[in-house]
SETIMAR-567099 format. One record per residue: z, y negated, x negated of N, C-alpha, C, O in turn; residue in one letter. Coordinates in steps of 0.1 Angstrom, whole numbers, padded with zeros to 4 digits, always signed. Layout:
ZYXZYXZYXZYXa
...
# end
This chain:
+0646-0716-1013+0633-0716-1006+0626-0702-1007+0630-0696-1017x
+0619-0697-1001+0610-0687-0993+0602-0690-1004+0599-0702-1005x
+0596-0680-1014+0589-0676-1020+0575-0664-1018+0576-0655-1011x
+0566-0667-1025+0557-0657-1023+0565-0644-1027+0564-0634-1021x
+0568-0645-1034+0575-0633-1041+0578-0626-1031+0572-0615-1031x
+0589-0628-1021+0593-0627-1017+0585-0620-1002+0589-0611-0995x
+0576-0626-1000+0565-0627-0989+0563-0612-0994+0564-0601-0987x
+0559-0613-1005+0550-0595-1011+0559-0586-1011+0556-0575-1006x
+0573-0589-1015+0582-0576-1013+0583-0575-1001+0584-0563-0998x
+0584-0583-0991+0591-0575-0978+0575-0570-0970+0576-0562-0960x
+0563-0575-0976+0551-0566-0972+0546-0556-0981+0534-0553-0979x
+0552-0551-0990+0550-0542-1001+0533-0544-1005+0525-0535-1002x
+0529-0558-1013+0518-0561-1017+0520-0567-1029+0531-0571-1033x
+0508-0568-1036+0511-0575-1048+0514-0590-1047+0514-0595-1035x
+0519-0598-1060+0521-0615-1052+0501-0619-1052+0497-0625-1042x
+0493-0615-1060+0479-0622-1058+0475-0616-1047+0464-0620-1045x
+0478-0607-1037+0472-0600-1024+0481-0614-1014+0474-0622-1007x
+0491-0615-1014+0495-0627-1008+0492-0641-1010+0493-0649-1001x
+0488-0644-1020+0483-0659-1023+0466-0661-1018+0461-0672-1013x
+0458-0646-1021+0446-0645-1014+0446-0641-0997+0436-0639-0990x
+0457-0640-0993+0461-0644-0980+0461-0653-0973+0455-0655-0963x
+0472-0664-0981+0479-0675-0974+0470-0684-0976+0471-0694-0969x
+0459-0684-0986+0447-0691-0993+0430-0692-0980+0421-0700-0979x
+0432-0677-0973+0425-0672-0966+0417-0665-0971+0408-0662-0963x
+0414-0660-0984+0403-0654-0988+0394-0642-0984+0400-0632-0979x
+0383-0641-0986+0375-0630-0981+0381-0613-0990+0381-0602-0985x
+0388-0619-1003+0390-0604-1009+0401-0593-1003+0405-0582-1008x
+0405-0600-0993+0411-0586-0985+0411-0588-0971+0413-0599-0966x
+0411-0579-0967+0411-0574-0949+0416-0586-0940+0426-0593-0942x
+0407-0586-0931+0415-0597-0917+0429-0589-0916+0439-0595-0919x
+0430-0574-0913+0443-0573-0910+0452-0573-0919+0463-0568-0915x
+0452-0577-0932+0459-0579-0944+0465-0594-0939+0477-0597-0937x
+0455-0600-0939+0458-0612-0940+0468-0616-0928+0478-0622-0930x
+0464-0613-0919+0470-0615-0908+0487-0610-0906+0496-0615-0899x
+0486-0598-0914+0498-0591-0915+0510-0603-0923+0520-0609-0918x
+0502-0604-0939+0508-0613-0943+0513-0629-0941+0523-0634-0946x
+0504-0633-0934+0507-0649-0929+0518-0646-0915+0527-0654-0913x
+0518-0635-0908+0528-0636-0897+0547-0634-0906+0558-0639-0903x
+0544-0625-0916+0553-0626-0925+0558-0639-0926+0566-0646-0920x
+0551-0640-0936+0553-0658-0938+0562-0667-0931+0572-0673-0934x
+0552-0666-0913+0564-0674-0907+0573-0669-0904+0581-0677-0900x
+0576-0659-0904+0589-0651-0899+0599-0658-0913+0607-0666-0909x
+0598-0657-0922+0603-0663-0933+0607-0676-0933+0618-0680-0937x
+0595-0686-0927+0596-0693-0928+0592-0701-0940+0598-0711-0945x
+0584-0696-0942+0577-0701-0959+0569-0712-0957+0561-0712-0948x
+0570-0724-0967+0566-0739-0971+0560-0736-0983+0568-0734-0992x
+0542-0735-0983+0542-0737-0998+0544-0751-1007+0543-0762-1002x
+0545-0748-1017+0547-0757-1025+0536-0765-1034+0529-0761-1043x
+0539-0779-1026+0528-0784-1031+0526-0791-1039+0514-0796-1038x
+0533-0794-1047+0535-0796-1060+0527-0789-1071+0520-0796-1077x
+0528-0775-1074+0528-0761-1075+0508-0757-1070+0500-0752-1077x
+0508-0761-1063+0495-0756-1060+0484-0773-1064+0472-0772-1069x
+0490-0786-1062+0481-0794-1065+0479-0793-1081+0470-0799-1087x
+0487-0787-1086+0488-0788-1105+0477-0776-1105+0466-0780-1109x
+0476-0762-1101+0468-0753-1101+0449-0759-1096+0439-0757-1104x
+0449-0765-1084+0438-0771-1082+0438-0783-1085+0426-0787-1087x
+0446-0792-1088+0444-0803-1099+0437-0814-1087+0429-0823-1089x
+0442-0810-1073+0439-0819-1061+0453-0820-1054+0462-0812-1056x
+0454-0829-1048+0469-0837-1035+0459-0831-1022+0463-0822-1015x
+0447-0837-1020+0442-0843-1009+0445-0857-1003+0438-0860-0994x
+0453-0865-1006+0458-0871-1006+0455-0887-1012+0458-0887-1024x
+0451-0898-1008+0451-0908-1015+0462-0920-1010+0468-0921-0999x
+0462-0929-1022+0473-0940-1018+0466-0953-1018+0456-0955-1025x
+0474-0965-1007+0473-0975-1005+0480-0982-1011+0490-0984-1005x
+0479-0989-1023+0492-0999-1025+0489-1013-1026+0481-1021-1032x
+0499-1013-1017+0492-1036-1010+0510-1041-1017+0519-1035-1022x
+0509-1052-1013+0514-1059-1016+0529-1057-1006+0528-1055-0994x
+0540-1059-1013+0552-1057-1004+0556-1064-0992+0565-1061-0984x
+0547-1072-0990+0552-1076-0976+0543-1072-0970+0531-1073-0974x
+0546-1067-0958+0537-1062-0946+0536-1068-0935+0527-1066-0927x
+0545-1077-0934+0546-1090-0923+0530-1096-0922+0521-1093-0930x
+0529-1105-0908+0517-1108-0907+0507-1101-0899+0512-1092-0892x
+0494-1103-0898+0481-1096-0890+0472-1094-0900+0460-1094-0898x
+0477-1093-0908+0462-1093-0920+0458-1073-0921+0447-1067-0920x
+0474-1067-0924+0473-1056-0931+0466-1041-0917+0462-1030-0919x
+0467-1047-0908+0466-1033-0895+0451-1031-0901+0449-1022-0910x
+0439-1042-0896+0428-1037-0900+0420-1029-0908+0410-1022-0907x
+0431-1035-0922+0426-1026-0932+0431-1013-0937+0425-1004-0942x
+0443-1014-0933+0446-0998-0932+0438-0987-0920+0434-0975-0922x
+0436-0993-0909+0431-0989-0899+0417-0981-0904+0414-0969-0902x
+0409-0993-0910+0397-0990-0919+0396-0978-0924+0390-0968-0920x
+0408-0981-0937+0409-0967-0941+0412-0954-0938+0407-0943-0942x
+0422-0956-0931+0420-0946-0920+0411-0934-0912+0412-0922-0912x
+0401-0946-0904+0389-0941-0898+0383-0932-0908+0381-0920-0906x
+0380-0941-0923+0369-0931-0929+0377-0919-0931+0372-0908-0928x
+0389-0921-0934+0396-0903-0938+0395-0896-0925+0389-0884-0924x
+0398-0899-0920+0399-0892-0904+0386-0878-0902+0389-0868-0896x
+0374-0880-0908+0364-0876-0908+0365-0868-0921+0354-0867-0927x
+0378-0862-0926+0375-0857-0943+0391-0846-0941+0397-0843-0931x
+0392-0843-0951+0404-0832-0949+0416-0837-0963+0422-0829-0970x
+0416-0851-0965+0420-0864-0970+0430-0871-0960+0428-0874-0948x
+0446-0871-0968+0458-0880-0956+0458-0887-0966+0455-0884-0978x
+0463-0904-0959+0468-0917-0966+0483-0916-0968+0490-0911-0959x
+0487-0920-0978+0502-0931-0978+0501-0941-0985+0495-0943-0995x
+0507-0951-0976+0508-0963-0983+0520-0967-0991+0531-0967-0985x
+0520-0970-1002+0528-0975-1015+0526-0989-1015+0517-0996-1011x
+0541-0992-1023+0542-1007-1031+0558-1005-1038+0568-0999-1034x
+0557-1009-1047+0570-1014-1058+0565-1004-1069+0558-0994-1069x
+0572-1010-1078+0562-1009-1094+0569-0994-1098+0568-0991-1110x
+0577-0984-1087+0585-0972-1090+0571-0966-1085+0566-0957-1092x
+0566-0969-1074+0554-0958-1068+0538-0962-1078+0527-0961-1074x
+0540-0966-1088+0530-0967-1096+0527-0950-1105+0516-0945-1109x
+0537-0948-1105+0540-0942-1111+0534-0925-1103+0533-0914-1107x
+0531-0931-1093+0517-0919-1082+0506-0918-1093+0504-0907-1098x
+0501-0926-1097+0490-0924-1102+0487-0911-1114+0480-0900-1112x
+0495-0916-1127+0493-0907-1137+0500-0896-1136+0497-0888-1144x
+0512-0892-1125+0518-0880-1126+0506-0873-1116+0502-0862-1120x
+0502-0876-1109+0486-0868-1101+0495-0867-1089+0494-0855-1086x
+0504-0875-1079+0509-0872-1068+0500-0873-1058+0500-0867-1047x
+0488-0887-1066+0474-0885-1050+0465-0886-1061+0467-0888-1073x
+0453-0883-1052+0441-0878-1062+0435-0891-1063+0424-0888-1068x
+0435-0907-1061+0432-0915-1061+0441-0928-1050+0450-0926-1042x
+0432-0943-1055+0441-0951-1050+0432-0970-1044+0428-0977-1053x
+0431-0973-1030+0430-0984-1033+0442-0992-1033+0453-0990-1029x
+0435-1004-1042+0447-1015-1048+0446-1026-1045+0439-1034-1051x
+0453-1030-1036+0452-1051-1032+0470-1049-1036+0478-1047-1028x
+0471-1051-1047+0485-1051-1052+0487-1061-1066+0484-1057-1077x
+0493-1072-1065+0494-1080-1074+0503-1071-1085+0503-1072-1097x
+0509-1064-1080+0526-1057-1091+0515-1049-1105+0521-1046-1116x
+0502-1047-1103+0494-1042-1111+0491-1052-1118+0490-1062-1112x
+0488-1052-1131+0476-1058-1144+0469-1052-1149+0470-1041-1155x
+0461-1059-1149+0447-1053-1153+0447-1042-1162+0442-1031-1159x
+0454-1045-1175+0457-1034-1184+0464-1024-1181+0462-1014-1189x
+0473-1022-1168+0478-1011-1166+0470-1003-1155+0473-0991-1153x
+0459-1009-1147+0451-1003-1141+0437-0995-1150+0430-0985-1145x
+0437-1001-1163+0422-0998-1169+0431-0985-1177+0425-0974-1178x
+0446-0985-1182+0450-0974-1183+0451-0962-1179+0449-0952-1187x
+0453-0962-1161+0451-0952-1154+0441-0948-1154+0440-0936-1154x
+0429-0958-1154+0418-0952-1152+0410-0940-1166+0404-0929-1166x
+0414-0949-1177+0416-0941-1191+0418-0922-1189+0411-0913-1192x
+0431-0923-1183+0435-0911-1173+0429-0899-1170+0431-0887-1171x
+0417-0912-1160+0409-0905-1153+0410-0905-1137+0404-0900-1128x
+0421-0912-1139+0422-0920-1122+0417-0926-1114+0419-0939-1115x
+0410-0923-1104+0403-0926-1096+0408-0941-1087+0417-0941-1079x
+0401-0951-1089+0409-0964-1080+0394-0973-1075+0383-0971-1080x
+0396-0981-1067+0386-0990-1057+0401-1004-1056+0412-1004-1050x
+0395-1013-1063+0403-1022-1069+0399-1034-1056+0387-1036-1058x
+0402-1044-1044+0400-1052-1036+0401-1064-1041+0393-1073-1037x
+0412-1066-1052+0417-1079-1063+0412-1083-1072+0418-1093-1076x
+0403-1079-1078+0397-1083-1091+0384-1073-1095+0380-1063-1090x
+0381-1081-1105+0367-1074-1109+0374-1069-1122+0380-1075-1130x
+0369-1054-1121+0375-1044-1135+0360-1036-1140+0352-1033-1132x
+0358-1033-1154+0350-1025-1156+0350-1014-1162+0349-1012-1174x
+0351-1003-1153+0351-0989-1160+0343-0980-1150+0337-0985-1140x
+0342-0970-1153+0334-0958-1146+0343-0949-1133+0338-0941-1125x
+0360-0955-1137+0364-0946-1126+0374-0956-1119+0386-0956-1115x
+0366-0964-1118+0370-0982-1111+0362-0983-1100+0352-0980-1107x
+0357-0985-1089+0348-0995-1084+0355-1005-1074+0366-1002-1069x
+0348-1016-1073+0353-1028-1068+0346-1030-1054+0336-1024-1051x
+0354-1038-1044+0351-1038-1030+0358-1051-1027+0368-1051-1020x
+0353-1064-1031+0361-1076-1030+0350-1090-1018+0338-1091-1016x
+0359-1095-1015+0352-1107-1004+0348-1119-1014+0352-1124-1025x
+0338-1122-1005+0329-1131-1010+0333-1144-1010+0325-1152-1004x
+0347-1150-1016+0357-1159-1013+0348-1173-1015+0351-1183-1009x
+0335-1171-1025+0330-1183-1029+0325-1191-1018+0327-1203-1016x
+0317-1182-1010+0307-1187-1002+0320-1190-0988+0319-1201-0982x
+0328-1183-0985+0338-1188-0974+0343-1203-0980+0340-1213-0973x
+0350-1204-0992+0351-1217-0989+0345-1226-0990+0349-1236-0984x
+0334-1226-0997+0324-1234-0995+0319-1238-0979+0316-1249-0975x
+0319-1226-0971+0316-1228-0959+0328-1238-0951+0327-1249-0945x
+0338-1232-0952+0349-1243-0948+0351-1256-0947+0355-1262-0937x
+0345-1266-0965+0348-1270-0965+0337-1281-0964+0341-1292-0961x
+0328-1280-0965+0313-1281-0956+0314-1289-0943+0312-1300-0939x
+0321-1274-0937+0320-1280-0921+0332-1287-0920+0332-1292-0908x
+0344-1292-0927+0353-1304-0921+0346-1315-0928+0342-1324-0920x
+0343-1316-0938+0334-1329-0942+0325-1330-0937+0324-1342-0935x
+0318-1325-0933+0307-1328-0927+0313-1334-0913+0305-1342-0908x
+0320-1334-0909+0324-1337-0893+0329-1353-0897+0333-1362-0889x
+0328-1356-0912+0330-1374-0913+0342-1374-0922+0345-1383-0930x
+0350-1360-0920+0362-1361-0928+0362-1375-0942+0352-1380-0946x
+0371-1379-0945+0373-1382-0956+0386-1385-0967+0387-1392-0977x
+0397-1373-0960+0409-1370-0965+0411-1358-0964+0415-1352-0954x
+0407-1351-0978+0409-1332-0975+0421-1329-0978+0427-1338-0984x
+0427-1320-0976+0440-1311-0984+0435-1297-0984+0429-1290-0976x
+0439-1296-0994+0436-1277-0998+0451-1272-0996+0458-1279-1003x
+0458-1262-0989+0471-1253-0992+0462-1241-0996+0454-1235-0990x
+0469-1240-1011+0469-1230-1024+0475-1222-1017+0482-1223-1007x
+0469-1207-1025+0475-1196-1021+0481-1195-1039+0478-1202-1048x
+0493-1181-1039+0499-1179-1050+0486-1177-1062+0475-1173-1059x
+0490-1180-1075+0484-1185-1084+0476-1167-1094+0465-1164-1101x
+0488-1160-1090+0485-1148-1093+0473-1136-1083+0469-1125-1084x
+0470-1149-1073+0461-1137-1065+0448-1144-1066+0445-1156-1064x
+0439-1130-1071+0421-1130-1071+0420-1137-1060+0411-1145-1062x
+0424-1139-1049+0412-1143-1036+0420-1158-1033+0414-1167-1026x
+0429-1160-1037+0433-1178-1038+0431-1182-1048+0432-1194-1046x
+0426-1180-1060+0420-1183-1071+0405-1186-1071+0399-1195-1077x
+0400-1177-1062+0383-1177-1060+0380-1187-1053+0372-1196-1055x
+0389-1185-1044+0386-1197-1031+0388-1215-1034+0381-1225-1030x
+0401-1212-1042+0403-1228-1051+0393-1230-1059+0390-1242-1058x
+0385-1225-1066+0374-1230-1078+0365-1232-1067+0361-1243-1065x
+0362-1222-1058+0346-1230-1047+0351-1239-1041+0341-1245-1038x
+0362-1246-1036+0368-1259-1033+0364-1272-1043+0357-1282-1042x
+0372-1267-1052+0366-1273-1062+0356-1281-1065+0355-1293-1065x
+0345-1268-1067+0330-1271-1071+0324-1279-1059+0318-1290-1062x
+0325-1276-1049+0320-1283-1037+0323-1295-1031+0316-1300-1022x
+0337-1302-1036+0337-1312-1030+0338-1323-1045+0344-1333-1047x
+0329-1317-1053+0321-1325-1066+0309-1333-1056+0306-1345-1059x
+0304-1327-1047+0292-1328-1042+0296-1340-1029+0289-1341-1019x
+0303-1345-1030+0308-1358-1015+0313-1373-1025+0320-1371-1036x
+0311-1382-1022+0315-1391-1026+0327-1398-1019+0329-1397-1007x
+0334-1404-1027+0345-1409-1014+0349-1400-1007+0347-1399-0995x
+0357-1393-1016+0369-1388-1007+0378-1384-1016+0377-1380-1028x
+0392-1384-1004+0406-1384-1007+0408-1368-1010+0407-1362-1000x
+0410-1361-1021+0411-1346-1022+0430-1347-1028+0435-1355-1036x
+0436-1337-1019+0449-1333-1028+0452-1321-1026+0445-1316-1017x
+0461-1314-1032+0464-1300-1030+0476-1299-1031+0483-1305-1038x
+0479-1288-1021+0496-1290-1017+0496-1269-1026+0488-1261-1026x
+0510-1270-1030+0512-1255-1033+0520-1245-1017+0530-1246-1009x
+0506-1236-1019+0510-1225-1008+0515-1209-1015+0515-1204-1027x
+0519-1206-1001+0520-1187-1010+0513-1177-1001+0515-1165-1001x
+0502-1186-0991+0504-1172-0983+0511-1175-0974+0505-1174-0963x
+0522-1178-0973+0532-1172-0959+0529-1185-0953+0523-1195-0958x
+0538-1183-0938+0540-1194-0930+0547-1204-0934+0544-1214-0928x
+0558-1205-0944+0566-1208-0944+0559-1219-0954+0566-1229-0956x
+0547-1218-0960+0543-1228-0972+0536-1236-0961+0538-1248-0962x
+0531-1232-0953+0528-1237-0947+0534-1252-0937+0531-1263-0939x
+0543-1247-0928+0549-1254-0926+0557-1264-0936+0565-1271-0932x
+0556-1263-0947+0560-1274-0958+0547-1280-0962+0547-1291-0968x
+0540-1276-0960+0528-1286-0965+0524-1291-0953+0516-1300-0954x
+0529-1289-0938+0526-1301-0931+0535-1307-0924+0533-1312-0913x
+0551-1306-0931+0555-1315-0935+0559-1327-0942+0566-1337-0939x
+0549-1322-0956+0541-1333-0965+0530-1346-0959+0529-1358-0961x
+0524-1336-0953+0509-1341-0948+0515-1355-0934+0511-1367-0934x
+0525-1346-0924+0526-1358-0917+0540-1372-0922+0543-1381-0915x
+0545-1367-0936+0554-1380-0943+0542-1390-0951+0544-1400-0957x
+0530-1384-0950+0520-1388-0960+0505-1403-0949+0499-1414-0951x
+0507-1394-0938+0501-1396-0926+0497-1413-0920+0504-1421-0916x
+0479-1412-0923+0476-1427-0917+0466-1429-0911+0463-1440-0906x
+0460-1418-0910+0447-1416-0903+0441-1400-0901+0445-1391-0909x
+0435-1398-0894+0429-1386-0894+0422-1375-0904+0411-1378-0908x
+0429-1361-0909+0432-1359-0919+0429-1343-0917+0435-1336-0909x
+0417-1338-0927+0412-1324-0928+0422-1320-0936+0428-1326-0945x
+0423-1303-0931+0430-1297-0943+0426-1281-0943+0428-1275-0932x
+0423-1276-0949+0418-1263-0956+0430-1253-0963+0435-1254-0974x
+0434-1243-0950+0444-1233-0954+0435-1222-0965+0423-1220-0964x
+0441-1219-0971+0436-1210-0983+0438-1193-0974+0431-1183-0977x
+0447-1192-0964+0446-1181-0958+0454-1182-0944+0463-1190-0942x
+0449-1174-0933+0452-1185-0918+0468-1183-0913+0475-1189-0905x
+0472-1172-0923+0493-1175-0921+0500-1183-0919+0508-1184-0911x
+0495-1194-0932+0495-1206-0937+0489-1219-0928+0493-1231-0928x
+0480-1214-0920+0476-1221-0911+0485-1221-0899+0487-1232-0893x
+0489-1215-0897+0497-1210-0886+0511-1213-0886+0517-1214-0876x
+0515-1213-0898+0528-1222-0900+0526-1239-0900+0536-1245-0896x
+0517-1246-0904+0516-1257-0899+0509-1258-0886+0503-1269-0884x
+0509-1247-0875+0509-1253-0862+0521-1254-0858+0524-1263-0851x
+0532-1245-0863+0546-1242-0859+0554-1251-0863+0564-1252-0856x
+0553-1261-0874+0555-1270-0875+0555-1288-0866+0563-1297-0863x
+0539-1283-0865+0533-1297-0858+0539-1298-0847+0544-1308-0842x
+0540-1283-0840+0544-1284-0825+0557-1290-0821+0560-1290-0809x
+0565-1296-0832+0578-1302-0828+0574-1316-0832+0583-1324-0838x
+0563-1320-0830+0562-1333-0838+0551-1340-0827+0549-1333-0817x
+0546-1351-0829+0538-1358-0818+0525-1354-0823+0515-1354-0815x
+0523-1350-0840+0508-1348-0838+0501-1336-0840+0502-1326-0847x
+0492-1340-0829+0481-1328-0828+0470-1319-0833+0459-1324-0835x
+0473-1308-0834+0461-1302-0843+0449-1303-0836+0449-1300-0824x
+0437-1308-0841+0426-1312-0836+0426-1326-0832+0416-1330-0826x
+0437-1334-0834+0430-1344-0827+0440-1356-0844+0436-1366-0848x
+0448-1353-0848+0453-1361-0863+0452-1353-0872+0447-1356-0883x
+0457-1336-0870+0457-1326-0882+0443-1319-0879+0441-1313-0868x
+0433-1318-0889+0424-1307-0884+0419-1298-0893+0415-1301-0904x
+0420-1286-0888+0427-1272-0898+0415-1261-0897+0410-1256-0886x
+0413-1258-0907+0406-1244-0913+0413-1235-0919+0420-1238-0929x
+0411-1223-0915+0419-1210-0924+0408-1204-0930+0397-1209-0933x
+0414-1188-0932+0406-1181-0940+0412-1167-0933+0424-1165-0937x
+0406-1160-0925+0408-1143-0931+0408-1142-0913+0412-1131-0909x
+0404-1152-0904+0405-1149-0887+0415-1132-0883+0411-1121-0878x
+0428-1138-0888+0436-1126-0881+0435-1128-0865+0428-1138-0862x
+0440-1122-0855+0441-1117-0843+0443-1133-0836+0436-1141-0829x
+0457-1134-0842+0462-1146-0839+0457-1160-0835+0462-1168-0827x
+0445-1160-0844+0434-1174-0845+0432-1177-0833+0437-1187-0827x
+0425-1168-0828+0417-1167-0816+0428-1175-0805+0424-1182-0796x
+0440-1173-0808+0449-1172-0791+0458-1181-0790+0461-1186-0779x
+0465-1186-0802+0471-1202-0804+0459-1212-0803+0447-1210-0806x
+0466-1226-0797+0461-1237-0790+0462-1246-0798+0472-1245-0806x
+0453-1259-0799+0438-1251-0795+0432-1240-0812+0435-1241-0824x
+0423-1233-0804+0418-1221-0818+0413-1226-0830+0405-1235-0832x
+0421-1219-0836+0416-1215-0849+0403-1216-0856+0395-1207-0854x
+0400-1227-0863+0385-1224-0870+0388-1214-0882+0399-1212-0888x
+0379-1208-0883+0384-1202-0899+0374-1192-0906+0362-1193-0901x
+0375-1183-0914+0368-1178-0921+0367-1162-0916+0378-1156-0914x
+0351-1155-0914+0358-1144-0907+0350-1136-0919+0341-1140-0926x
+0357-1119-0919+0350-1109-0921+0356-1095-0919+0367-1094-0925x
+0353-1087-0913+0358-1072-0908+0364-1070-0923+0359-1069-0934x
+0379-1069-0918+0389-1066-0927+0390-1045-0919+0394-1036-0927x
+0388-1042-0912+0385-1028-0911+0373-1024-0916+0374-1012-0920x
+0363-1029-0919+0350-1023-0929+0351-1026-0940+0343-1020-0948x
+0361-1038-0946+0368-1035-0961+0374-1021-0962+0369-1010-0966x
+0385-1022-0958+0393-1010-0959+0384-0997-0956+0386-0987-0963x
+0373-0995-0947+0365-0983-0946+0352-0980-0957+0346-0970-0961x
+0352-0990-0960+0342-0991-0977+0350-0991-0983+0349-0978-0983x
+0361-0993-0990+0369-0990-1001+0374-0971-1000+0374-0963-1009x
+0375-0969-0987+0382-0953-0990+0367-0944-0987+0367-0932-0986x
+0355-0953-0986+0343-0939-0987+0339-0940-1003+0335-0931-1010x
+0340-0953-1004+0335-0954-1022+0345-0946-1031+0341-0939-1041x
+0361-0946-1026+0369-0940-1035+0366-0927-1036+0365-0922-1047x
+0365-0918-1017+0361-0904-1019+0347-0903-1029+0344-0892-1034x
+0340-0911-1030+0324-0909-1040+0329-0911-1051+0323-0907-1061x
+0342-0917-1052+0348-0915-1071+0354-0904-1074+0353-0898-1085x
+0359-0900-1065+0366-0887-1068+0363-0874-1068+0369-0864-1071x
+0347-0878-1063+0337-0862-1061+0330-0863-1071+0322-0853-1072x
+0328-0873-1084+0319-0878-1091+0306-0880-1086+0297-0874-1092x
+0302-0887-1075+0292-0894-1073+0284-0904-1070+0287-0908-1059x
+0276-0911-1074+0274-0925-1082+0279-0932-1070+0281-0925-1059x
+0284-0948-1070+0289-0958-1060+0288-0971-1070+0290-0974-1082x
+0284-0976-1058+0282-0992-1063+0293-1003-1060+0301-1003-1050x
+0293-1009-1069+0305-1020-1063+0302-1025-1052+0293-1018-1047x
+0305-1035-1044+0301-1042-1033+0315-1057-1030+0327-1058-1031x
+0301-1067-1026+0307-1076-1021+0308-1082-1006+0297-1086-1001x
+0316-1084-0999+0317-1081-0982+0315-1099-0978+0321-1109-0980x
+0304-1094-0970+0299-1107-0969+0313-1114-0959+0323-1108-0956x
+0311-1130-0956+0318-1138-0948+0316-1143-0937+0306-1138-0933x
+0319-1152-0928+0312-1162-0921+0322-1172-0911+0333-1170-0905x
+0314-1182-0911+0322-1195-0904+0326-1194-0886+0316-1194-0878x
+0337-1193-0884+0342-1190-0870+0342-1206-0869+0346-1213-0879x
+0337-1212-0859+0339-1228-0856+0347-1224-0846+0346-1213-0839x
+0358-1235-0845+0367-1235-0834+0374-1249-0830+0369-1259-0835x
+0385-1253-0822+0386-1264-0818+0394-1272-0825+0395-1284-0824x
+0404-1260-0837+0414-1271-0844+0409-1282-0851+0417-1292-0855x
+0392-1281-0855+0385-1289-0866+0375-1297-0859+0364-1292-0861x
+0376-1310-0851+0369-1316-0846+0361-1326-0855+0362-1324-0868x
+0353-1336-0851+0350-1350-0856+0360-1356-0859+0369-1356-0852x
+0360-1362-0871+0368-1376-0875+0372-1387-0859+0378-1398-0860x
# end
């Protein structure tokens, strides 16, 4: 590779007259400079950036690391989010996952990181931060100074959810769980929970989900071998919902009129399969756009507050009257 070195001998300058060149600095002449960067490309010189982020002890750079599957409608928004806010900064994204690209963090390959990534524990995040690593955590509540948190207000969504099918007369719930290891199926199960303490008479059971479609359509395969009357059920996230439409649709009964279904997270999808989707909404692009302006305020050292992203009840036709 094409070195500065290299750059100064064939312009007979020193290597710091070339680095205050390629740098753009005021300490020598436009036509210096200019002389030297046409060099450059003639050479064909790549600086190295490796090499220069250890010197400024900056990437420019931050990382996304979500969760390995990318399948689904959930993830555009929020990267999108993040996105926007960089867009406006002289800050590029890459998105990471597998427990090899963790390893971004403490070598300093980006200058910071948001995290909706189960492959993390807590102890190995409060590590980095130890560090001095800059992170905006989506999954959990962490306490440190070079942490801040940007998580959904999962209590009040399911509470809202499950509100409005009971309330419509329901009196046979089903909850589909999300995986056991994740903050926002966890959150959401306990305000399930607590809330339907508050109803008398009624049938509660809980089928195990993961998230995907595929739990889905097994729990309402359950639901219609189970099947005797008209029967609420509360997806923990709307994938899951959506695999027991894909299900039902080979079967005689109907969503909204025997199965009647609530999600959580109103991906795109909700809206456009028959009939719609009730479910839980909240701008998953103004997550992702608050998590990468709070991270840039971590990484400039300037104060940021945690935040919790409000929710709200999308009523739609899958969840009728009893």
């Amino acid at each position: 590779m094409v070195s500065i070195k290299d750059i100064a001998k064939q312009a007979g300058v020193s290597i710091s007259t070339v680095s205050y060149a390629l740098n753009g600095s005021s300490k020598i002449t436009e036509a210096t400079t200019a002389r030297i960067q046409e060099i450059a490309k003639e050479l064909n010189y790549v600086p190295n950036a490796a090499a220069r982020s250890l010197k400024k002890r900056e990437t420019k750079i931050i990382g996304a690391f979500l969760m390995a599957d990318y399948t689904g409608n959930f993830w555009g928004p929020l990267l999108q989010g993040i996105n926007d806010t960089l867009n406006n900064t002289d800050y590029e994204l890459i998105v990471c996952n597998g427990i090899k690209s963790h390893r971004f963090l403490p070598e300093q390959v980006i200058d910071g990181a948001v995290v909706l990534d189960w492959s993390f524990s807590d102890e190995e995040l409060i590590n980095y931060a130890n560090l001095g690593c800059k992170l905006v955590v989506l999954d959990r509540e962490l306490d440190h100074p070079n942490i801040n948190r940007v998580i959904l207000d999962n209590t009040t969504g399911s509470t809202l959810a499950v509100n409005y099918v009971l309330e419509k007369g329901h009196r046979k719930l089903y909850i589909v769980t999300g995986p056991e290891i994740s903050y926002d199926a966890t959150q959401r199960l306990q305000a399930v929970r607590q809330t339907v303490k508050h109803y008398d008479n009624i049938q509660y059971q809980e089928i195990i989900g993961d998230f995907s479609k595929t739990s889905g359509a097994h729990a309402a395969a359950r639901i219609v071998q189970e099947y005797k009357e008209p029967v609420a059920v509360f997806c923990l996230n709307d994938e899951m919902a959506i695999g027991m439409y894909d299900y039902l649709s080979a079967t005689t009964y109907q969503v909204g009129k025997h199965i009647h279904i609530i999600g959580f997270d109103n991906i795109e999808m909700s809206q456009y399969i028959m009939p719609n989707l009730a479910t839980i909404d909240y701008s998953k692009h103004k997550w992702g756009a608050v998590a990468a302006e709070n991270l840039l305020k971590l990484i400039a050292n300037n104060p940021v507050s945690n935040m919790t992203l409000d929710v709200s009840l999308i009523k739609r036709e899958s969840a009728q009257k009893r």
